[in-house]
N, C-alpha and C positions, 0 to 999 in steps of 0.2 A: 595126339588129339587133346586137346586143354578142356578140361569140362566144366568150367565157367570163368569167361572174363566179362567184366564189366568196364565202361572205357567213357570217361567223359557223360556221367550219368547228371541230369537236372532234373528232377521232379517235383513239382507244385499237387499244393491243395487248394485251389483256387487260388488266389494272389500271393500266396505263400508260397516262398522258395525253400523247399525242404533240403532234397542233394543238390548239391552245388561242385561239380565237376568230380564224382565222384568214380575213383578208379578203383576197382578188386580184382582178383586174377586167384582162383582155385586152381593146382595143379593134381594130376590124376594120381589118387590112393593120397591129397594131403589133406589136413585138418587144419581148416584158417579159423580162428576168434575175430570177430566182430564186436570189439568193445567199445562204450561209451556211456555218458551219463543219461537219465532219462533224458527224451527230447531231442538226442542228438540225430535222432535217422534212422536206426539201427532196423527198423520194423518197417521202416519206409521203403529200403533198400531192398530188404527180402521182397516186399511185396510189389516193387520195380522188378525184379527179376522172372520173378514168376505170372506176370501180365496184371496182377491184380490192380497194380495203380501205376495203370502205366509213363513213363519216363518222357517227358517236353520234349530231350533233347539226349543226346549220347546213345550209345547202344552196348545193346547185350547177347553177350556171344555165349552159346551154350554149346561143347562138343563139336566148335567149329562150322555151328551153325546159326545163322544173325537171329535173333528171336526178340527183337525189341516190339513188335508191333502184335506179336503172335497174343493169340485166346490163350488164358492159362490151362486148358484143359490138352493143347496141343503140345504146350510145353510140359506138361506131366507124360507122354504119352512119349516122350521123348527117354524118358527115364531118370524125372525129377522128380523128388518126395520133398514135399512141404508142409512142416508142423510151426502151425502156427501158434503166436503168443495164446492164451486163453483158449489152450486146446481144440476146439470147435467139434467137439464129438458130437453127435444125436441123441440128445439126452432119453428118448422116446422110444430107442431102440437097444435090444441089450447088447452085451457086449459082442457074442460070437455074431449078430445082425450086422453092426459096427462093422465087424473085420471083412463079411463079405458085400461091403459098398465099393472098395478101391477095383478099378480097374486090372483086369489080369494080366499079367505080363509074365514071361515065362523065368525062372529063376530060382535062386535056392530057400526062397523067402515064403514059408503057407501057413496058413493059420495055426496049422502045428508045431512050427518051430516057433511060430510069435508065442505061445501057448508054453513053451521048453523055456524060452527067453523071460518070460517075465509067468510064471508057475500062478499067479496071485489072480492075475487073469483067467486061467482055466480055472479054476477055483468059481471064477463069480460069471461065468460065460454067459447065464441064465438072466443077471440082474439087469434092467435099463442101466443106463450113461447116467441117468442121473441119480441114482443111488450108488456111485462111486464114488471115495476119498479122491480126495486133488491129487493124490501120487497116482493111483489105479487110473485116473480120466487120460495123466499124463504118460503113462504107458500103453494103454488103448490108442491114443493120437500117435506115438511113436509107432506102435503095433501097425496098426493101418496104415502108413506113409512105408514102413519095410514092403508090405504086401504087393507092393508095387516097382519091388524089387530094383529099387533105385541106383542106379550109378552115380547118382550127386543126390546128397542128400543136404537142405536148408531145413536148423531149429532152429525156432525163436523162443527163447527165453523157457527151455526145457526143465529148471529146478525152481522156477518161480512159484511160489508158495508152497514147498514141497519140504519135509522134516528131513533134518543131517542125513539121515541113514537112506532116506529114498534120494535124499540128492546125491549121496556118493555111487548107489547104485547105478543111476541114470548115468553117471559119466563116465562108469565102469565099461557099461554098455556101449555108450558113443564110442569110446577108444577102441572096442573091440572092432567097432563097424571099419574105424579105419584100419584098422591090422588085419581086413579081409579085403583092403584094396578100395573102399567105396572112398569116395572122394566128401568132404563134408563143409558147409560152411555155417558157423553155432554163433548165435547172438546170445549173447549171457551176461547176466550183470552181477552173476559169482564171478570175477573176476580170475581170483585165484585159482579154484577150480578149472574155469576153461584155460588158463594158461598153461595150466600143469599137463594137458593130455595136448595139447594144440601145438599144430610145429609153425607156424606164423601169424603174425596178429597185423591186426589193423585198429586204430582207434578212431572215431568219428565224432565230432567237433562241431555243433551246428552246424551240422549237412554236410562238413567237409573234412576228409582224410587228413587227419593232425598226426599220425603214424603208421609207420610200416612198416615190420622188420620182424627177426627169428623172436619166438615166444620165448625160447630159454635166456637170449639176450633182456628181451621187456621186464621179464619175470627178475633177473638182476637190479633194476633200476626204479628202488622203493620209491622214491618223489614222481617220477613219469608216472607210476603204476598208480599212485593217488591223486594225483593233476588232473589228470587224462580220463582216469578209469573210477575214481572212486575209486580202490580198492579199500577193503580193512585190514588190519592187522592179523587178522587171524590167517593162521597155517594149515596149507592144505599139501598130504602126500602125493605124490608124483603116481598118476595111475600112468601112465606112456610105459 
């Protein structure tokens, strides 16, 4: 069972052609990078998948099941977690409030182990969403997208605005999620960083797949890695 392909994806914002015959293909327990420069799609794509804006033309296959037209609440229910760019927590409601909105599904994933996984959390369980640093909002989002005890998991842009030390944590974590089997697919425009824990990448090029191929291979190929991806110069260790 492949627990996301995507196959000939074209989605518009009105007159605007964002993907443009766009192909992705997640395989079960792997970690693909979705890299690209701002604007290329990358947010488009996640949110083509998950019903949020949905696709003109091409389809999408979740777990071997077509889901291009499907409500995004159908495709959550399927057992997809989706953390969006810009977190979207409930600024209104505190944190442990937060964790018990996600729909329950059964699994090894409760508010207690979100609480074990990120300690910082149980810590401030009391405070609203919006008296959280940008790291704590972005592990709350992460937190509540587990709860749901997902077999494919979609980030977008998880260490954006986030300090060295919370960013390396967050991708400590990600990797762990794949070395327990979950399947994942991470938009990030750390570059380095998602290369380093991701076993295949994809780069995306105004709206369309400009690469494909093993991360460890990309990760070799300094000029692609800044063409393509932006990347900087800076070195980042191998969490995998």
């Amino acid at each position: 069972m492949t627990p996301l392909k995507v196959d000939g994806l074209h989605t518009y914002y009105g007159k605007s052609h964002i993907l443009q015959d766009v192909k992705i293909e997640v395989g079960e327990g792997e970690l693909v990078a979705l890299l690209g420069r701002n604007g290329a799609g990358k947010t488009t794509t996640l949110r083509s998948i998950v019903g949020l804006t949905p696709a003109r033309s091409g389809s999408v296959t979740i777990f071997d099941r077509v889901t291009t037209d499907w409500p995004s609440y159908r495709i959550a229910a399927l057992g997809v977690g989706y953390v969006p760019e810009g977190r979207r927590i409930f600024p209104n409601l505190t944190v442990e409030e937060n964790l018990q909105v996600p729909l329950e599904r059964p699994g090894p994933w409760t508010i207690q182990r979100v609480y074990d996984l990120f300690p910082r959390l149980k810590e401030r369980r009391s405070n609203k969403g919006r008296q959280l640093s940008g790291g704590e909002q972005e592990m709350l989002a992460v937190g509540r997208a587990l709860l749901l005890n997902p077999t494919l998991l979609l980030l977008d842009e998880p260490s954006q605005g986030l300090a060295p030390l919370i960013v390396r944590h967050m991708f400590e974590v990600i990797a762990s999620m794949r070395k327990e089997g979950m399947s994942i697919l991470l938009v990030e425009q750390n570059v380095r960083a998602a290369v380093a824990i991701a076993d295949r990448v994809y780069v995306l090029d105004d709206g369309k797949v400009a690469y494909e191929g093993p991360a460890a291979e990309f990760a070799q190929d300094e000029e692609r890695m800044r063409s393509l991806a932006g990347a900087s110069s800076e070195a980042w260790e191998d969490f995998s």
